[in-house]
C-alpha positions as CSV (number, residue, x, y, z in Angstrom):
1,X,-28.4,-8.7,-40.5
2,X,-25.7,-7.4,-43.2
3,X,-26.3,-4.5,-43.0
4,X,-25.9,-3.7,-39.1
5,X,-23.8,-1.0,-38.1
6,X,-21.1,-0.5,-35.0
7,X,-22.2,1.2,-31.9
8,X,-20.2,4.2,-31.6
9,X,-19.2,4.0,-28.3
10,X,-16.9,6.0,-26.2
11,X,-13.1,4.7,-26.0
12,X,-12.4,2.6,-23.3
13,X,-10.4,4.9,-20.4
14,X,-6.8,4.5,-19.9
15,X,-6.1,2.4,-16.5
16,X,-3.1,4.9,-16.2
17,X,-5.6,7.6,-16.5
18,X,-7.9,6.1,-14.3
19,X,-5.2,6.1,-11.3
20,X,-4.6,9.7,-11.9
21,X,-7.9,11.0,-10.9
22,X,-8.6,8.8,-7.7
23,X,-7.2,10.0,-4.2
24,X,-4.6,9.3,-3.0
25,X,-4.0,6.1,-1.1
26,X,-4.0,5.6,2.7
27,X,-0.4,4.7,2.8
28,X,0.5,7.8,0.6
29,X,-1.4,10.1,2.8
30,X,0.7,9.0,5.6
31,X,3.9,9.0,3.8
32,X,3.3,13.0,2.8
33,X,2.5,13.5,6.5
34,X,5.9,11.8,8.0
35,X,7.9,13.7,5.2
36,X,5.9,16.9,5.9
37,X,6.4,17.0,9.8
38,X,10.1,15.9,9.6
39,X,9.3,12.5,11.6
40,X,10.2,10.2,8.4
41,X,13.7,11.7,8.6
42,X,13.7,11.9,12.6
43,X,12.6,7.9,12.0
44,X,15.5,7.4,9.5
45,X,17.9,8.6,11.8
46,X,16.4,6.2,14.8
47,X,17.1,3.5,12.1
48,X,20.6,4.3,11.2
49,X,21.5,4.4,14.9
50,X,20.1,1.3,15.4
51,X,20.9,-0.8,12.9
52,X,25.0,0.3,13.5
53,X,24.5,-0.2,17.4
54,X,22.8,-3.9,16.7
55,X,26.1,-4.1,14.6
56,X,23.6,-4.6,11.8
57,X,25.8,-2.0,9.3
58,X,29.1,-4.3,10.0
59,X,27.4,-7.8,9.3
60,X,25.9,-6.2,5.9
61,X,29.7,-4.3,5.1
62,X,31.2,-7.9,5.7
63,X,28.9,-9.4,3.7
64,X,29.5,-6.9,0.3
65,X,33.2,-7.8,1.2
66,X,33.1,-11.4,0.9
67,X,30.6,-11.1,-2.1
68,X,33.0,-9.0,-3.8
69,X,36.5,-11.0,-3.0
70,X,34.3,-13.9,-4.2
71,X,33.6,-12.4,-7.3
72,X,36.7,-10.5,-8.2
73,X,36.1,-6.6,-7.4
74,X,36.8,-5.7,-10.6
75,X,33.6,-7.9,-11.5
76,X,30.9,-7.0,-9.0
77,X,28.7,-3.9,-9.6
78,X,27.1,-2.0,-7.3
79,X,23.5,-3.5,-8.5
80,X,25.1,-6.8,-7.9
81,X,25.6,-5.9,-4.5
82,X,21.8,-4.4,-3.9
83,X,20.8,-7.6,-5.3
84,X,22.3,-10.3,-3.3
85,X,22.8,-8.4,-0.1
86,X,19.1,-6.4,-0.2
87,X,17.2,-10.0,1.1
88,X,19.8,-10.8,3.4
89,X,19.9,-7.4,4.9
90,X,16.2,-7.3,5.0
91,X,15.7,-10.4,6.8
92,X,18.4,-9.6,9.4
93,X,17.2,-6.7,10.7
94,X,16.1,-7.7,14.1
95,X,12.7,-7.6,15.2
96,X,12.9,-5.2,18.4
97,X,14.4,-3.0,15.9
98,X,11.0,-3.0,14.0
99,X,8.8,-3.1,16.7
100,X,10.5,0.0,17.8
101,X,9.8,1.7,14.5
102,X,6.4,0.6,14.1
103,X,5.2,1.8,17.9
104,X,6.9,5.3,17.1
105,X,4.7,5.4,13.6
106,X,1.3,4.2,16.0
107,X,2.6,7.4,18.1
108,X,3.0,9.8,15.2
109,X,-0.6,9.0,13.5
110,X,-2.2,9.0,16.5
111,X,-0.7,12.3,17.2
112,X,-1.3,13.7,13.5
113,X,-5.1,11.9,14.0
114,X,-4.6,10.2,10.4
């Protein structure tokens, strides 16, 4: 069997490639439709007003300022701040809050029939 050859085969497709062609996902689909009909920033705005009136925006402000009087200001970044505070903030957000977000994005696909 020396003398056996290599099958010439085709080259194997690029993943990246391969991600390309397929549609696009569900949650992509739905994201273009909130953006499109102006309800993701109408939803961002609901967010925002909630957040500050849950006193969500103040908790998360004196949190960067301890962080940074901790650190020295002169010595904190703004990444710094994303970093520790990003968890924190996520976790804090109160659940009514996303309740309230998640019934209004039921509403909106049922209403777009996604």
């Amino acid at each position: 069997m020396e003398g056996r050859k290599s099958v010439n085969r085709p080259p194997t497709p690029d993943p990246v490639e391969e991600q390309e062609e397929k549609e696009p996902s569900l949650q992509e689909v739905i994201n273009v439709k909130l953006v499109e009909s102006g309800e993701k920033e109408r939803l961002m705005d609901l967010l925002r007003e909630r957040l500050i009136e849950c006193g969500w925006k103040d908790e998360m402000k004196a949190l960067c300022r301890a962080f940074m009087k901790k650190k020295g200001r002169s010595n904190v970044t703004v990444d710094d701040l994303v970093h520790v505070i990003t968890p924190k903030g996520r976790a804090s957000i109160p659940d009514s809050i996303k309740a309230e977000l998640l019934q209004r994005i039921r509403a909106f696909l049922v209403q777009a029939s996604v």
